[in-house]
Each structure stands twice: as structure tokens, then as C-alpha cells.
C-alpha positions in Angstrom: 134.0 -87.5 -172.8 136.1 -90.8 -171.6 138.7 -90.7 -174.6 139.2 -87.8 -176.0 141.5 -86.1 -178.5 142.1 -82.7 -179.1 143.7 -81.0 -181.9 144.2 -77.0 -181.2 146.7 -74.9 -183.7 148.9 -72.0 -182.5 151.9 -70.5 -183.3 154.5 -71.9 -180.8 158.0 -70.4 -179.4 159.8 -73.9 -178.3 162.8 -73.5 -176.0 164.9 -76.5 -176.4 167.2 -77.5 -173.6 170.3 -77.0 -175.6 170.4 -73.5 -175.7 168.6 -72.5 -178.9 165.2 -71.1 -180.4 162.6 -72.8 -183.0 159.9 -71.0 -183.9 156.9 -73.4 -185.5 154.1 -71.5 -187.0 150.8 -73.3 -186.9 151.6 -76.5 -185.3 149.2 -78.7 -184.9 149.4 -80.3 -181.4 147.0 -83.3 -180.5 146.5 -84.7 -177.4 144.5 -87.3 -175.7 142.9 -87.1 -171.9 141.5 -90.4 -170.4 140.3 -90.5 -166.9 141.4 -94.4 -166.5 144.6 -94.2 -169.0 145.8 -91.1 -166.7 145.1 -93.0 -163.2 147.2 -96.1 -164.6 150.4 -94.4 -165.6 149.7 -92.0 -162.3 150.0 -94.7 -160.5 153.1 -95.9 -161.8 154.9 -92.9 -162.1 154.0 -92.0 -158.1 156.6 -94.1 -155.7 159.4 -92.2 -158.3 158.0 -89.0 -157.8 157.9 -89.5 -153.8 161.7 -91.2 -154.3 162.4 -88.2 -155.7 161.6 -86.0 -153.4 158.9 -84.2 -155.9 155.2 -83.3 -154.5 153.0 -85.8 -156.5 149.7 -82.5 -156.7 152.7 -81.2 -158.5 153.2 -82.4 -161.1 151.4 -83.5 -164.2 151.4 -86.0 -167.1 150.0 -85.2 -170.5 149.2 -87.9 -173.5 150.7 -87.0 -176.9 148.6 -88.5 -179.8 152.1 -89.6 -181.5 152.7 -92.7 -182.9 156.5 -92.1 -182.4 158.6 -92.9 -179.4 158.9 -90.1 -177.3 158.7 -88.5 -173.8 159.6 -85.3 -172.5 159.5 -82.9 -169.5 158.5 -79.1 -170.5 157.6 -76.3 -168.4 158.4 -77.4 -165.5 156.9 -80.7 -163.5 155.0 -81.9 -166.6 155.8 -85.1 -168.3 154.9 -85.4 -171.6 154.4 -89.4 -173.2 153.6 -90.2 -176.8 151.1 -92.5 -176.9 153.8 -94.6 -179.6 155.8 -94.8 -176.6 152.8 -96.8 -174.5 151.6 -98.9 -177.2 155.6 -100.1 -178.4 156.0 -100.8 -174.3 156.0 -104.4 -173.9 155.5 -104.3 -169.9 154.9 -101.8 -167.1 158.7 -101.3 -165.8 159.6 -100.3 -169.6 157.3 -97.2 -168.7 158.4 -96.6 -165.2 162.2 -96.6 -166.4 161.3 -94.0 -168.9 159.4 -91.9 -166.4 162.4 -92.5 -163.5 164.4 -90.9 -166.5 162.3 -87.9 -167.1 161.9 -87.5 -163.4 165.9 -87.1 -163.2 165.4 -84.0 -165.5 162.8 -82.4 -163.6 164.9 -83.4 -160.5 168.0 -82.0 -161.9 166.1 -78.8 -163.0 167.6 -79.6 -166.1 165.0 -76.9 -168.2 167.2 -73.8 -168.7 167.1 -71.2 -166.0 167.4 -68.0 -168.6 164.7 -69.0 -170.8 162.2 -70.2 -168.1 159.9 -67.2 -168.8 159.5 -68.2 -172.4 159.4 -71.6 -171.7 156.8 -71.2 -169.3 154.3 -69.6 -171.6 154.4 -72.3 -174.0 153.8 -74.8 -172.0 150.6 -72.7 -170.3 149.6 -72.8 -174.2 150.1 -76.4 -174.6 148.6 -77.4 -171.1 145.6 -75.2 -171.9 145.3 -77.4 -175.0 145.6 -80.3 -173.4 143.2 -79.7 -170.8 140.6 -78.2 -172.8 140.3 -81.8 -174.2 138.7 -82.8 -170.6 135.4 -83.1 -171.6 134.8 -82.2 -175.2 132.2 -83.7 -177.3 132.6 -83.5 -181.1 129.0 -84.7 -182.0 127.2 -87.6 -181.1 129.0 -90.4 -183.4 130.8 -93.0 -181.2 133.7 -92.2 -184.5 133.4 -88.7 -184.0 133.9 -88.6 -180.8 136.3 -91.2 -180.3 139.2 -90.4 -183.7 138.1 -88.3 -186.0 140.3 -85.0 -184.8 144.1 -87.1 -185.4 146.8 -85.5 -186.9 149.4 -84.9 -184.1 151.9 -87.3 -185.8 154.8 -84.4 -186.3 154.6 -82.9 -182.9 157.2 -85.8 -181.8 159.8 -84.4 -184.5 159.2 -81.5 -184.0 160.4 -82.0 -180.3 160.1 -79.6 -176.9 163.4 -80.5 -175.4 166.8 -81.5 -176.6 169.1 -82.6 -173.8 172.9 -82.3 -173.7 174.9 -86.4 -173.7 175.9 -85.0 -169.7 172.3 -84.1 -168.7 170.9 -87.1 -170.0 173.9 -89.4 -168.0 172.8 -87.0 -164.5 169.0 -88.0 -165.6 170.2 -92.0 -165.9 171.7 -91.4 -162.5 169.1 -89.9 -161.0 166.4 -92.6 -162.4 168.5 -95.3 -160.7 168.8 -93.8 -157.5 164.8 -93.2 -158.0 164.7 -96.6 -159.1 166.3 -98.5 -155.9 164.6 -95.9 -153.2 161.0 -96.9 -154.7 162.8 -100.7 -154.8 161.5 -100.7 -158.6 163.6 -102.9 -161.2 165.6 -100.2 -164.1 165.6 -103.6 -166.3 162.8 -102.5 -167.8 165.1 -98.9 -169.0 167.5 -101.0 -170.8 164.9 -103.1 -172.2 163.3 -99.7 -174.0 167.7 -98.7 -175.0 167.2 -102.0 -176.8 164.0 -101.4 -178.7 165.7 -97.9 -179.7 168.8 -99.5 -180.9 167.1 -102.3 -182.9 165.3 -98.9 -184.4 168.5 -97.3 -184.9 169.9 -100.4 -186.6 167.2 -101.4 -188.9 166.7 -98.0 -190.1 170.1 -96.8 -190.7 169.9 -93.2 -188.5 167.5 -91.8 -185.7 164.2 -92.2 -186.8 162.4 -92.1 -183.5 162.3 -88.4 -182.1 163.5 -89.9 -178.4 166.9 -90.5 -180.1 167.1 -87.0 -180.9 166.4 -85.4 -177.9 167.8 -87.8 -175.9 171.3 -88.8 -177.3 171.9 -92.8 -176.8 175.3 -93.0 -176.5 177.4 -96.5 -175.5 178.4 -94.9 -171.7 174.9 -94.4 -170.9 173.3 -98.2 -172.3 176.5 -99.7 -170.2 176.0 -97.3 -167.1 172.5 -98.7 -166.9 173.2 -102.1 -167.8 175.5 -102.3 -165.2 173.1 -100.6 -162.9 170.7 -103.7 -163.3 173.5 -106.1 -163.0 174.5 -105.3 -158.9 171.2 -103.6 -157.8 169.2 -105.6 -155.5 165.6 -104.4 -156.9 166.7 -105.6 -160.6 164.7 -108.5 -160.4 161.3 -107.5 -158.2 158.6 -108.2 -161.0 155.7 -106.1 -162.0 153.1 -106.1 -159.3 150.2 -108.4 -161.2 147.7 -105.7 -160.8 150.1 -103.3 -163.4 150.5 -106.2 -166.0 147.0 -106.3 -166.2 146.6 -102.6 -166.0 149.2 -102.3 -168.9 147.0 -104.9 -170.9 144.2 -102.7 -170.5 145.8 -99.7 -171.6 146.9 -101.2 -174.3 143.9 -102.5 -175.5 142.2 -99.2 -175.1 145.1 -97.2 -177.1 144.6 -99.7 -179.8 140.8 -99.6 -180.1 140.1 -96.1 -180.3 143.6 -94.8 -182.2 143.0 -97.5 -185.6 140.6 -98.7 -187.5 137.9 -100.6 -186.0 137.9 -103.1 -188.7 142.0 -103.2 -187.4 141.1 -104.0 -184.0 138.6 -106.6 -184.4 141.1 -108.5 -186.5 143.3 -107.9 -184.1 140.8 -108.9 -180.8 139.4 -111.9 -182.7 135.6 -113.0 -181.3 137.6 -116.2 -179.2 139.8 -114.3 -177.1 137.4 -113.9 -173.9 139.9 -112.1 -171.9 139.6 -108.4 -170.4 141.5 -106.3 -172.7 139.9 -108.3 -176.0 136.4 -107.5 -174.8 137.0 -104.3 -173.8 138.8 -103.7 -177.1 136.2 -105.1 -179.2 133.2 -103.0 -177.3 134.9 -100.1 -178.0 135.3 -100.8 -182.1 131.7 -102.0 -182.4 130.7 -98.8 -180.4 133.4 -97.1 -183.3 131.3 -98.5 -186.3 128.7 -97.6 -184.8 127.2 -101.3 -183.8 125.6 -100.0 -180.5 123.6 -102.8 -179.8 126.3 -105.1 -179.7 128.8 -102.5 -177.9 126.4 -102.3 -175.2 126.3 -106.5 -174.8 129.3 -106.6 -174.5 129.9 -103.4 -172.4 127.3 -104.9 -169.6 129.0 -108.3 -169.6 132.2 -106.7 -168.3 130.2 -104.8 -166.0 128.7 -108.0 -164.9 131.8 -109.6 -164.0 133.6 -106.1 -162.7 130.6 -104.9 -160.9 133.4 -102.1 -159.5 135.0 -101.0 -162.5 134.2 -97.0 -162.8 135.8 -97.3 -166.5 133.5 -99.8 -167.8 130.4 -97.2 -166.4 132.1 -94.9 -168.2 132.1 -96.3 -171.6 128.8 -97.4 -171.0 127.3 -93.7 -170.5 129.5 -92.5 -173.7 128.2 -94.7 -175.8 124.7 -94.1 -174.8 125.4 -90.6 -174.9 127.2 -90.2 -178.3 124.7 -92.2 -179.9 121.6 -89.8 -178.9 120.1 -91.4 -175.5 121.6 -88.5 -173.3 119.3 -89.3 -170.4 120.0 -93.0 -170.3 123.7 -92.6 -170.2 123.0 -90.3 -167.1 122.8 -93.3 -165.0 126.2 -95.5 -166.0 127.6 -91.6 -165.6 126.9 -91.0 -161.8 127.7 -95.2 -160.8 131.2 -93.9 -162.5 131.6 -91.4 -160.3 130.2 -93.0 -157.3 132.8 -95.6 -158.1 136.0 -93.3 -158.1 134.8 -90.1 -156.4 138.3 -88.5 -156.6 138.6 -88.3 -160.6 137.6 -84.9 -161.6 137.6 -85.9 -165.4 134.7 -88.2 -164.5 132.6 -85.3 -162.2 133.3 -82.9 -165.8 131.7 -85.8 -168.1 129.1 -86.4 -165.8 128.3 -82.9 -165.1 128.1 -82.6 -169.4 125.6 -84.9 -169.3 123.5 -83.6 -167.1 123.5 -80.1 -168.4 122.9 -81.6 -172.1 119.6 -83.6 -170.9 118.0 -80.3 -171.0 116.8 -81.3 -167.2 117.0 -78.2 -165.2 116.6 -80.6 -162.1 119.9 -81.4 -163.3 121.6 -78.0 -162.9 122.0 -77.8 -159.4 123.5 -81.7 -159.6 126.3 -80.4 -162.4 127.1 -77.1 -160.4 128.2 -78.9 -157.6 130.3 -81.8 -159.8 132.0 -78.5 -161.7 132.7 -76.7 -158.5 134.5 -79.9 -157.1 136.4 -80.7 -160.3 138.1 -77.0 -160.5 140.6 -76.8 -158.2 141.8 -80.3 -159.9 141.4 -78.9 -163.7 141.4 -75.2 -163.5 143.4 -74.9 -167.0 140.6 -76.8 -168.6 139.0 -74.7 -170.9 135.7 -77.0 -171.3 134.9 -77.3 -167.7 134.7 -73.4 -167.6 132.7 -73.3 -170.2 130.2 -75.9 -168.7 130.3 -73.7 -165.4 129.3 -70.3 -167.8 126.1 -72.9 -168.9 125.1 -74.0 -165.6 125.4 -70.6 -163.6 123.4 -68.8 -166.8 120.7 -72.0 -166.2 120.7 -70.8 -162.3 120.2 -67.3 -163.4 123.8 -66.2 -161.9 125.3 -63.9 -164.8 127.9 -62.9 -162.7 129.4 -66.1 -162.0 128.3 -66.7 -165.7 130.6 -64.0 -166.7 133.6 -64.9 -164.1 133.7 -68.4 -165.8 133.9 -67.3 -169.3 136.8 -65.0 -168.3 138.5 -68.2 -166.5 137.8 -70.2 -170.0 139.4 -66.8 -171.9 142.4 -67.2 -169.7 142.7 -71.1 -170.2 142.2 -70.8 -173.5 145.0 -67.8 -174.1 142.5 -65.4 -175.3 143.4 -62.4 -173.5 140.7 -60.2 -174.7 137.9 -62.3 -174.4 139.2 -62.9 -170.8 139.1 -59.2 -169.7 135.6 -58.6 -171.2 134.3 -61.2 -169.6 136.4 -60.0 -166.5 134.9 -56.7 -167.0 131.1 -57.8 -166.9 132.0 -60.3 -164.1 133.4 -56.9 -161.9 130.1 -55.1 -162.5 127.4 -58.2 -161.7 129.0 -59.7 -159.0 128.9 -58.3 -154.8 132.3 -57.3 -153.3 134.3 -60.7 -152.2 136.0 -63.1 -152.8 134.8 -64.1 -156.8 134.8 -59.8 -157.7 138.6 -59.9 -156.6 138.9 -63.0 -158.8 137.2 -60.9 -161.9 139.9 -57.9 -161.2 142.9 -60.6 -161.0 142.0 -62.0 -164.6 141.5 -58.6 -165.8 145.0 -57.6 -164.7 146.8 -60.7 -165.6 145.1 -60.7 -169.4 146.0 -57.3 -169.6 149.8 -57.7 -169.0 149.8 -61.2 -171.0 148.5 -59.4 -174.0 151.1 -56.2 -173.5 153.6 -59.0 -173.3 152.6 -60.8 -176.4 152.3 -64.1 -174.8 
């Protein structure tokens, strides 16, 4: 639902930037998808991408559950972020400088040319993970849902990309230029070279994956440095609004990645501020202390009567602990409250088809219908759509939507039977044409051995 983590394994073919091969059998990718977390670093990453000329419905940003520090481009426009990398950040501009950096390779087209057909089909794979995470439930524990599928530590060393000491000095370049256009501060890019270095220093050799695949050499810390020293932007702060944002973030990593008993230790009961309640809610909700998750949880709606997130948590924990028709409500003031997130249209739309309401059917139709142009490599919102048309007696469309969810989910032949019954149940048009294109396309993936 909210906060979600998925673990998928598959064997992988990774095409690293510096010309070679790795294969890795069975690696176990895990990544998170948050509807709030996502806006927030959206947001930030935004006036770089228009600086850079780059269409912002382009490109994409996926969470890696990682406790390293990392970040990466794949694929393509996709940015990649360990969520180490968020919670070691000390203030927004450390994150923007590291995005301004990654947007330099995608800028550059730094991904290589020759093996961008390869390339490309891993990163479908690991999108289609990544997506599929949109609105899974695993059970109706707060702890179930919320941690209990981790283990997606080693996909930082086992990294996507591996840039050459020149491509990383045209991405430094390219980030400052970003930087000044968007009249953003890069102090916060040597602020992160210094956390690395301190790493470097106390450990003795390059512990972090980013100082692999991203070589930290003396010309690029003093190019930068330099950079900040005669740019007129070096000192424009953090707009208010993103230190508080980053708080939050923060807060939220924290509270649903450790131990609850961790985070209340850490949030003590005194500290009354945003992130501390919010924090703490979550953890109790963790435990599983409902009743006072949801005390807490209403006095933040209380005082941020507008907050979409704070609904949000509000309807998960209802509806991981069992009251799936109460958690209905905090659901749809979510998604009146931010209309244009398609992650919170997905949860709601889960909702409704799980209260077993068929009043409800029509209602989550028209929330998954909206959300898929937005999420169309999500594997769970197809999945919803194959429950809802089958509730509305529509096998055809039924069908079409499990052959989308085959495609999403890289399972060819599952994708062309359900292509197959899709072609025979549904009229000439638009959708039948649909049902032949996933037939042909699964056919030629699986010839290819994608």
C-alpha cells in the first residue's frame, strides 16, 4: 500500500558502463515505492531535469532498499537512489547535487550505445519489479506489510553502472551547468565528496559501492570545489518547505526500514515535532499498537487537515490490521487531497475491491483506468484491473489485463495465453488490437530469450 517493499529474484545480464559483462544468477533486488517519498525527491530533482533540457514524464526515479551509498542511471532516463544514500544525506542540496550528477549521465548519453539492447531488457526486468511493488499487500500485519520482505543489501555492490574517471568529470560538468541554470547551490555535491572521503579514510579502501562506480578522484573534488567557490547560486539555501520535506523523509525511511523498538528510542515521547510523531505513529502501527498509532495518526491529521500522506497512513493501518471498510474513507480524502498521484488511486482502488462491496467495483474501475497510463509497468495494478473487470462480468478485458500483468511481469507465456483468450472475447477495436500487440511482442521476447 503507502510503503512498500518488494523483493523479486531473477537472473540478471548487467551491462556496466565500462565496456564489460556480469552475469548474476538469482539476485535478489528490493525495492521500495512510496507515493509521498517519490513526490518529495520528484520535486527536487525537476528544475535539473528542465535545466537539462530532459522531458520530466520522461524520466523516472526508483528507491533501492540499500543501506549503502549509491545512485545510478540504467536503462535509459531512470535514476536509481539507495535509500543509504537518503538517510546518510544531511540536507536537501546533498540530494539535488547527486541527482544534477546522474542527470549529466543521462544528459551525456553516457550508457553505452552497442549494448543498449541488452541493457534495455534489464532494466524493463528491474522496472517491472519495481513497479510491481505499487500496491502490493503482504497480509494484514502493519510488520508484514511494512519490512518483513528486506534483503536487497548486495544489490549496491553488486552495481548497474561503472563510469570511466572522464565520464564522471563530463557528468560533474554537466551537474554544474544544471546546477546554476536551475540557480540551485552544488555545495551540497561537495558536501556528499566529503562524507565519501571521510568513508574512504576511516575504512582504509572503497567500501561504499558509489566509490566504485563512480571514481573520486582529486581533479573532480577540486573541479567542484572550485565550482562552488565563483558560482553566484553557491549560497541560495534550501527552500524551507524542502528542509522540512527532507525531515520527513527521513523520518519515514527510519521508521519503517528498523526496528520499531529502534525508532522509538530514537523519536523519544518529548519530541512533539512532525517527523517525531509521524515516526513514532508508524513504529507503534509496526508493533502492532493500533490504538495508539491511530491517536497519534489523527492528531497530525488535526493539525495538517491537507496532508494526503497522513490519510494515507491512516487507511493502511486500518486496513492491514483487518477494518478494510473503515480505512475506505482516510483512502478516498487521500486521493481527493492529491488527485494526480496514481500510486494513491491503485491503493485506494485495492481497498475497495478487497471490501468485498460490489458497489465498489465500478468506483475502483475508474481509479485503475486513470492510474494506467501513469503505471502501466506495474504488475499489481493489472492484476487489480483482471479482478475488477471479472467482478463487472467483462472477461475479455479480464483476460487483456492479465496478458498486460504477463508482459509487466516478464512472463512471456502467460502473456500470450492471456493475449490469446483476450483476441477471442473481445469486439474488433481498439483493446482486440492491444491483445494481438502483446501476443506478438511476447512471442518475439520469448524467441529472443529476454
Amino acid at each position: 500500500m503507502r510503503f512498500r517493499i518488494v523483493l523479486r529474484t531473477l537472473c540478471l545480464v548487467l551491462a556496466m558502463g565500462c565496456g564489460f559483462v556480469r552475469h548474476a544468477a538469482a539476485d535478489q533486488l528490493s525495492f521500495i515505492r512510496d507515493a509521498e517519498i517519490e513526490s518529495i525527491i520528484r520535486g527536487w530533482w525537476t528544475p535539473i531535469i528542465l535545466a537539462a533540457g530532459l522531458d520530466p514524464q520522461a524520466v523516472h526515479i526508483y528507491l533501492v532498499n540499500d543501506p549503502t551509498l549509491n545512485s545510478f542511471v540504467a536503462g535509459g532516463q531512470n535514476l536509481f537512489l539507495n535509500t543509504g544514500t537518503l538517510l546518510r544525506s544531511t540536507s536537501p542540496n546533498q540530494i539535488v547535487g547527486i541527482m544534477a550528477h546522474e542527470t549529466g549521465h543521462i544528459a551525456g548519453g553516457h550508457l553505452s550505445r552497442s549494448e543498449q539492447a541488452m541493457h534495455n531488457a534489464t532494466i524493463a526486468s528491474i522496472i517491472a519489479m519495481a513497479a510491481g511493488a505499487a500496491a502490493a499487500v503482504a497480509g494484514h500485519s502493519g510488520d508484514a506489510g511494512a519490512a518483513a520482505i528486506l534483503g536487497g543489501a548486495g544489490v549496491g555492490e553488486r552495481s548497474f553502472m561503472a563510469f570511466s574517471v572522464t565520464q564522471e568529470a563530463s557528468a560533474d560538468h554537466a551537474a554544474m551547468t544544471f546546477l546554476d541554470r536551475a540557480h540551485m547551490s552544488a555545495r551540497g555535491l561537495v558536501e556528499f565528496f566529503g562524507i565519501l572521503e571521510q568513508e574512504e579514510l576511516l575504512t582504509g579502501q572503497r567500501e561504499d559501492p558509489y566509490l566504485r562506480t563512480h571514481p573520486l578522484t582529486r581533479d573532480r573534488v577540486n573541479y567542484v570545489r572550485d565550482h562552488v567557490e565563483h558560482s553566484p547560486w553557491s549560497n541560495v539555501p534550501d527552500p524551507p518547505e524542502w528542509i522540512a520535506q527532507h525531515k520527513v523523509m527521513k523520518a519515514k525511511l527510519d521508521a519503517f526500514l528498523s526496528p520499531p523498538s529502534q525508532t522509538l528510542a530514537h523519536y523519544k515521547e518529548g519530541d512533539n515535532s512532525v517527523p517525531a510523531r509521524y515516526a513514532r505513529a508508524i513504529a507503534y502501527y509496526r508493533i502492532p499498537q493500533l490504538s495508539k498509532a491511530l491517536e497519534i495518526i489523527d492528531g497530525l491529521i488535526k493539525d495538517a487537515p491537507n496532508n494526503p500522506y497522513f490519510e494515507e497512513l491512516k487507511g493502511q493501518m486500518l486496513f492491514e490490521n483487518g477494518r478494510v471498510k473503515d480505512a475506505i474513507a482516510p483512502y478516498e480524502r487521500s486521493v481527493a487531497l492529491k488527485p494526480d498521484s496514481a500510486l494513491l488511486k491503485i491503493e485506494l482502488a485495492q481497498v475497495q475491491l478487497e471490501s468485498e462491496d460490489p458497489k465498489q467495483v465500478p468506483r475502483a474501475l475508474t481509479l485503475l483506468n486513470a492510474a494506467s497510463p501513469f503505471e502501466s509497468d506495474d504488475s499489481q495494478l493489472w492484476r487489480l484491473l483482471a479482478i475488477a473487470y471479472g467482478r463487472s462480468g467483462n472477461m475479455g478485458m479480464a483476460a487483456l489485463s492479465l496478458a498486460e500483468q504477463g508482459m509487466a511481469d516478464g512472463d512471456w507465456n502467460n502473456a500470450r495465453q492471456e493475449a490469446a483468450r483476450a483476441l477471442k472475447l473481445l469486439p474488433p477495436g481498439a483493446q482486440r488490437q492491444r491483445a494481438q500487440d502483446i501476443a506478438d511482442d511476447a512471442r518475439r521476447s520469448r524467441d529472443r530469450g529476454d
